[in-house]
C-alpha positions in Angstrom: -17.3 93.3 -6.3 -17.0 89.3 -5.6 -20.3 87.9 -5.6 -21.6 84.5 -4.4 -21.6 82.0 -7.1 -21.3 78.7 -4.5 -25.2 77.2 -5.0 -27.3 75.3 -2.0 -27.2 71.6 -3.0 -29.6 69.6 -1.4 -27.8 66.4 -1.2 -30.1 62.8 -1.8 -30.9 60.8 1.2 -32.9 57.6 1.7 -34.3 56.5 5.1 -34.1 53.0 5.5 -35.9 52.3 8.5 -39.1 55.1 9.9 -38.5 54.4 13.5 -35.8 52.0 15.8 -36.6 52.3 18.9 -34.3 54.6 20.7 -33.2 55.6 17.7 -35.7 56.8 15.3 -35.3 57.4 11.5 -32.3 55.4 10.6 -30.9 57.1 7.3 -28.8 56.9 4.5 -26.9 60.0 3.7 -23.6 61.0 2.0 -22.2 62.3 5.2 -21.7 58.6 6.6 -20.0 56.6 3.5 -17.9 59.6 3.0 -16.8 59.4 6.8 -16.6 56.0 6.2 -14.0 56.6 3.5 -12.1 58.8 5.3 -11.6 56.4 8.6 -10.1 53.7 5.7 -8.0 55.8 3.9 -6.3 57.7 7.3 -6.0 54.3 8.6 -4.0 53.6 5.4 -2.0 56.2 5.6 -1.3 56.2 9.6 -0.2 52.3 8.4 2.3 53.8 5.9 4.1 56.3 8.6 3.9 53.2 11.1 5.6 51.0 8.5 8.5 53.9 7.7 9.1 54.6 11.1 9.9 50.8 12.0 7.1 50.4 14.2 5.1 47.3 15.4 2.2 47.3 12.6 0.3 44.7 15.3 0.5 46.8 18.2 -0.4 50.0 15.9 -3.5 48.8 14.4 -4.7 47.9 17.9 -3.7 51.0 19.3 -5.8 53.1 16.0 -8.9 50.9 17.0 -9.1 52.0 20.5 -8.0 55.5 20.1 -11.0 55.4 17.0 -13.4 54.3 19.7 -12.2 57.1 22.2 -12.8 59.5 19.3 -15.9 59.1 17.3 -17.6 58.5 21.2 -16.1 61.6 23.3 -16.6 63.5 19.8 -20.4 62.8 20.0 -20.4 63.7 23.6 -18.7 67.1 23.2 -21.1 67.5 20.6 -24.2 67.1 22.7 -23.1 68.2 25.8 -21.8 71.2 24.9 -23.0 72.1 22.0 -26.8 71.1 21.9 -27.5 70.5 25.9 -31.3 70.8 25.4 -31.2 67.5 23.4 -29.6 65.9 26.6 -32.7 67.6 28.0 -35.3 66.2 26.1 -33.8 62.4 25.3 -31.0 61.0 27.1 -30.5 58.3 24.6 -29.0 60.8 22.0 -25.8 60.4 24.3 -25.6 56.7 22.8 -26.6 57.4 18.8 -23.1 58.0 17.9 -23.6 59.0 14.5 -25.9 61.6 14.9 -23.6 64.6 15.4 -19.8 65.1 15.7 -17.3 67.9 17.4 -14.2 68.0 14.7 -12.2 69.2 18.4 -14.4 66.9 20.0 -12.8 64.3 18.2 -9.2 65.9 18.9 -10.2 65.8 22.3 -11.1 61.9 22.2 -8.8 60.8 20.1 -5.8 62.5 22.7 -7.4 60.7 25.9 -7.7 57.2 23.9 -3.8 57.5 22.9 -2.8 58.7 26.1 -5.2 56.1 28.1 -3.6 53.2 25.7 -0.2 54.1 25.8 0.4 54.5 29.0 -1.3 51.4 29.7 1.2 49.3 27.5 4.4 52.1 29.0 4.7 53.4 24.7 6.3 57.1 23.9 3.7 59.2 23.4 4.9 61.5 20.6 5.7 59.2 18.0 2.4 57.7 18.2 1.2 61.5 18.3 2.7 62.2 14.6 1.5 59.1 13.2 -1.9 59.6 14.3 -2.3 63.1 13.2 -0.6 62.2 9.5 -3.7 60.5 8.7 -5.9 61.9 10.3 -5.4 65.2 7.6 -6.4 62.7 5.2 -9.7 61.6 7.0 -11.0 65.1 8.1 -11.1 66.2 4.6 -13.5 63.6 3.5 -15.3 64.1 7.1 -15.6 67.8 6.5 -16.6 67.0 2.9 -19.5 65.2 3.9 -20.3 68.2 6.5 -20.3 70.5 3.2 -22.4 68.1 1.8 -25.4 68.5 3.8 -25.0 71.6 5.3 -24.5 70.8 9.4 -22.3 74.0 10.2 -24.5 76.9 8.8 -22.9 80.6 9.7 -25.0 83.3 10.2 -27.3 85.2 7.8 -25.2 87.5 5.2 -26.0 89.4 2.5 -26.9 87.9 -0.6 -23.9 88.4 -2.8 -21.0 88.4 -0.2 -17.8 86.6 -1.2 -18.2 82.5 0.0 -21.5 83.2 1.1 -23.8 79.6 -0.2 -27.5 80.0 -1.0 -29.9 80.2 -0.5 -30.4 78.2 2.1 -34.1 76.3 2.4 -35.2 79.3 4.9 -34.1 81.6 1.9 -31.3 83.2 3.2 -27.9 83.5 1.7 -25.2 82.4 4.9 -21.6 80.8 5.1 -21.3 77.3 5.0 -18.2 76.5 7.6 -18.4 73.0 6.6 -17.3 73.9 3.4 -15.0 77.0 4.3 -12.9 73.9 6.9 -12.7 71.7 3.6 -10.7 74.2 2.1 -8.8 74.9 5.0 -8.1 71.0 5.4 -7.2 70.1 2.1 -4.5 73.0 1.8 -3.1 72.1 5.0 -3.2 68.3 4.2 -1.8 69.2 0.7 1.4 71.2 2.4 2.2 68.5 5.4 2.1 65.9 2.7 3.9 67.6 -0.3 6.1 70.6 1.2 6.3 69.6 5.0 7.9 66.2 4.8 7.2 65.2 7.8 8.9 61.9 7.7 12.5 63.7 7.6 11.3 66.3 11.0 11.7 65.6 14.8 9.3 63.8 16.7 6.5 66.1 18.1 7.0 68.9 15.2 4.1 67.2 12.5 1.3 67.4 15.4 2.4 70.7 16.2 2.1 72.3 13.0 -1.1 71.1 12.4 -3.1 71.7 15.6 -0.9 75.0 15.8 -2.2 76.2 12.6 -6.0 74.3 12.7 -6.0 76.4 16.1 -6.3 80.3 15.2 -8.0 79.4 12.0 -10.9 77.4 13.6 -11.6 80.2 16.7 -11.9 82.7 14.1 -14.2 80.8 11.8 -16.6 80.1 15.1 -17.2 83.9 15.2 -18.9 83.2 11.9 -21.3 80.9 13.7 -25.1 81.9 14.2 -25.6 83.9 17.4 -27.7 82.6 20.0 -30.9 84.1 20.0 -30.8 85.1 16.5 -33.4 85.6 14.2 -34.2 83.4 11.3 -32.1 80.8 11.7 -32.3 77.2 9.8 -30.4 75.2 13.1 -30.1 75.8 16.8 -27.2 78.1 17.0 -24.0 77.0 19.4 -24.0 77.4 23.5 -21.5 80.2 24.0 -20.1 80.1 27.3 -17.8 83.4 28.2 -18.9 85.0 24.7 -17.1 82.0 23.3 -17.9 78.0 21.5 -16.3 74.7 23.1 -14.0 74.9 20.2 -12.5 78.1 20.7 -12.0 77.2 24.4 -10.2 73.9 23.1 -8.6 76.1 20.3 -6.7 78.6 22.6 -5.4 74.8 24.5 -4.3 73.9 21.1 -2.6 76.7 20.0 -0.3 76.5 23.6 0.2 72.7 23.2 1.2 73.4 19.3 4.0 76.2 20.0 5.8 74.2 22.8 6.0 71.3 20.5 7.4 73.5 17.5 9.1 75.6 19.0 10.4 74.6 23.1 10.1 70.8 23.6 13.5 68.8 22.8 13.6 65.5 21.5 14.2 62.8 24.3 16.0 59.8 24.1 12.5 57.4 24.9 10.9 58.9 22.2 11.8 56.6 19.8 11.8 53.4 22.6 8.5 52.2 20.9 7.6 48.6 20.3 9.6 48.0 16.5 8.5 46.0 13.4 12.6 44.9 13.1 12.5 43.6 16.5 9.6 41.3 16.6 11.2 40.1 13.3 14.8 39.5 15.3 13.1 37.5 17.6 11.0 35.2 15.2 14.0 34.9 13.2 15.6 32.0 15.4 11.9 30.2 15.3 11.3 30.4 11.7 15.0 29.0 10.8 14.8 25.7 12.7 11.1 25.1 12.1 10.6 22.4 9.8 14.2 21.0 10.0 14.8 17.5 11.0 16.0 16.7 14.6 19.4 15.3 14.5 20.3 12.8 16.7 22.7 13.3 19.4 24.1 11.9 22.8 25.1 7.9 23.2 22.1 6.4 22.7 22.4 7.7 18.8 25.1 5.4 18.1 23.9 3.1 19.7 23.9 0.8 16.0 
């Protein structure tokens, strides 16, 4: 029989400041660098598919920032709104402390209506911008989910102590799953085969975002089921808001799944998909500038030979 050998580890945390106002306890915890880490090195890496896919590295970086800010905000949102409504209930403000909880399909969600919302505005191909996104993005959820392993946001329900990836025990004493930890498996295999097997670089637009939100979709309305029921006993955290029998994410999950199999498998590749603003041609059109700058002005016209 397998038995449980993953231990509870109580990861250190410092609190910097007792109470902000509107804030409270401001502190330091593993979860926050490690996120940290992870925005910096998907940035990198959405950089390094900009950069082989000739696009305009200006325009891109401003088009992560905003799309960033759409993110980490509507992911809060769907967080509270959805998921914990009661702390809407009791303090408003929670809506604007960002950092204190996160929606992984929250942050899907945001980070789709801040590309579509800026690329539209400045008339860009969605698609391209789609696949670049998403291709660090792998990179940055396995060091955000690492950090929700880390101190234990996502506990499942209560399972028997000795069942196969069960953690514990948990500070209540229980043994449960931890589906931080279970997703940061999940997300470095899937980064590992995009980045080593898929080769995404060489496929047509629209096919890397679809694998990836086609195969993070069955995987992640399963693992809600896993969750801690409403109304259960003994439980270490509020348990999810089911609405239909069902969490947020599986609602977003079954959207997901749809908008991954047309991309794989029905939509064609268009001719505008690749009419995005190009690295090569704001070189081309410096060119002329950077050639005659610095070069004497020759005289012309009669009054040049005038002597």
């Amino acid at each position: 029989m397998l038995e449980a050998l993953i231990p509870y580890i109580t990861a250190p945390e410092k609190t910097l400041v007792e109470d902000l106002p509107l804030i409270g306890p401001l502190k330091l915890q593993v979860f926050g660098p490690l996120v940290a880490v992870g925005v910096i090195l998907g940035w990198k890496q959405c950089l390094k598919y900009a950069r082989d896919r000739d696009m305009d590295e200006d325009f891109f970086r401003d088009y992560l920032f905003w799309m960033l800010v759409f993110a980490f905000v509507i992911s809060h949102w769907v967080s509270v709104l959805f998921y914990f409504p009661h702390q809407v209930e009791e303090n408003p403000m929670v809506l604007f402390a960002i950092w204190n909880g996160l929606s992984s399909v929250g942050g899907f969600f945001g980070a789709f209506i801040g590309m579509m919302y800026y690329l539209k505005k400045h008339k860009q191909p969605v698609i391209v911008y789609a696949d670049a996104t998403i291709y660090g993005l792998l990179v940055g959820w396995c060091f955000g989910r690492a950090g929700c392993s880390l101190v234990h946001d996502h506990p499942g329900g209560v399972v028997p102590e000795g069942t196969f990836m069960a953690v514990g025990p948990w500070p209540d004493g229980t043994w449960r799953y931890d589906l931080g930890l279970i997703e940061l498996m999940f997300a470095v295999t899937l980064c590992s085969l995009i980045y080593f097997v898929g080769k995404p670089l060489k496929r047509q637009p629209g096919w890397l975002v679809g694998t990836v939100v086609m195969a993070y979709a069955p995987f992640r309305f399963f693992l809600d089921f896993l969750r801690a029921d409403k109304g259960a006993k003994n439980v270490i955290a509020t348990p999810d808001e089911r609405y239909i029998g069902l969490t947020p994410a599986q609602w977003f999950c079954i959207l997901f799944l749809l908008a991954g199999m047309y991309l794989v498998f029905f939509r064609k590749p268009k001719p505008e998909d690749r009419n995005y603003k190009r690295r090569s041609d704001r070189e081309r059109e410096a060119a002329p500038k950077d050639a005659t700058a610095g070069r004497p002005t020759e005289p012309d016209g009669p009054a040049a030979s005038a002597d």
